[in-house]
C-alpha positions in Angstrom: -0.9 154.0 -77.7 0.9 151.4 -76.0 -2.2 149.3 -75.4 -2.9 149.4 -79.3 0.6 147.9 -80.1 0.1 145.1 -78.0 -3.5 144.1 -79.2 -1.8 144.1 -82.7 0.3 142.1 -81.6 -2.0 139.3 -80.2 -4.0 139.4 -82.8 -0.7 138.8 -85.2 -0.1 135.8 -82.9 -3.5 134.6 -83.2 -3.4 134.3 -86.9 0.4 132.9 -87.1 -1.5 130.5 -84.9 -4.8 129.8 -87.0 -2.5 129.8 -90.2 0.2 127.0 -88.9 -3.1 124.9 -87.9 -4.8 125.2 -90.9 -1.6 125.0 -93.2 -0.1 122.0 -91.3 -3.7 119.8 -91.3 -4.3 121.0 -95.3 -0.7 119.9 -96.1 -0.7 116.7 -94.4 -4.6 115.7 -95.5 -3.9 116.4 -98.6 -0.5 114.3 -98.9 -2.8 111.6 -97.5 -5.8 111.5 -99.6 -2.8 111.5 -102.2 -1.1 108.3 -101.2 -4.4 106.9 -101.0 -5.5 107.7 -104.5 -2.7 105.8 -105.8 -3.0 103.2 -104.0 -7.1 103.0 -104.3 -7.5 103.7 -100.5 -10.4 106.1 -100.4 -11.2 106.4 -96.3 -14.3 108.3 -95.4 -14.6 111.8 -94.5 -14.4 111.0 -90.6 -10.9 109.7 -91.4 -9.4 112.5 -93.1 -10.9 115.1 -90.5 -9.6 113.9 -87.1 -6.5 113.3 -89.4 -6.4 116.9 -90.3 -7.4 117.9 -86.5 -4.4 115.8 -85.2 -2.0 117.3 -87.7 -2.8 120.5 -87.7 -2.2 120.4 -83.3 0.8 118.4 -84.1 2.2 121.6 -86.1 1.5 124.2 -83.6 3.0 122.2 -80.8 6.0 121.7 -83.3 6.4 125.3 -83.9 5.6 126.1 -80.3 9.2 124.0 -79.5 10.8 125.3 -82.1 10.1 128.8 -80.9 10.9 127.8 -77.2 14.0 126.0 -78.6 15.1 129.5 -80.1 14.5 131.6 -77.6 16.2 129.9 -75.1 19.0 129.6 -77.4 19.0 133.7 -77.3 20.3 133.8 -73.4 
């Protein structure tokens, strides 16, 4: 029973995971290709996908300190 809760568990953290990858590279991508509309910018697609790639490690490694930052703050 115990073993079951855990797995949940990791798997909960794997998708927190996928999810603050995918939501941090779509946000920031998108916000691009935005700025770059307007300003009649276009980059190719090689561009905007290491840019995604790039954010979207920059936000788990954000939220990986902010969750090391609050835990040590619980001692």
């Amino acid at each position: 029973m115990l073993s079951s809760a855990s797995l949940n568990l990791e798997s909960a953290l794997f998708y927190i995971t996928l999810l603050a990858f995918l939501a941090s590279g779509f946000v920031y991508t998108l916000s691009v290709l935005i700025v770059h509309a307007f300003q009649k910018r276009i980059k190719n697609f090689r561009y905007y996908f290491i840019s995604y790639l790039i954010s979207g490690v920059i936000g788990i490694l954000l939220i990986c300190l902010f969750a090391f930052i609050w835990l040590a703050s619980l001692n």
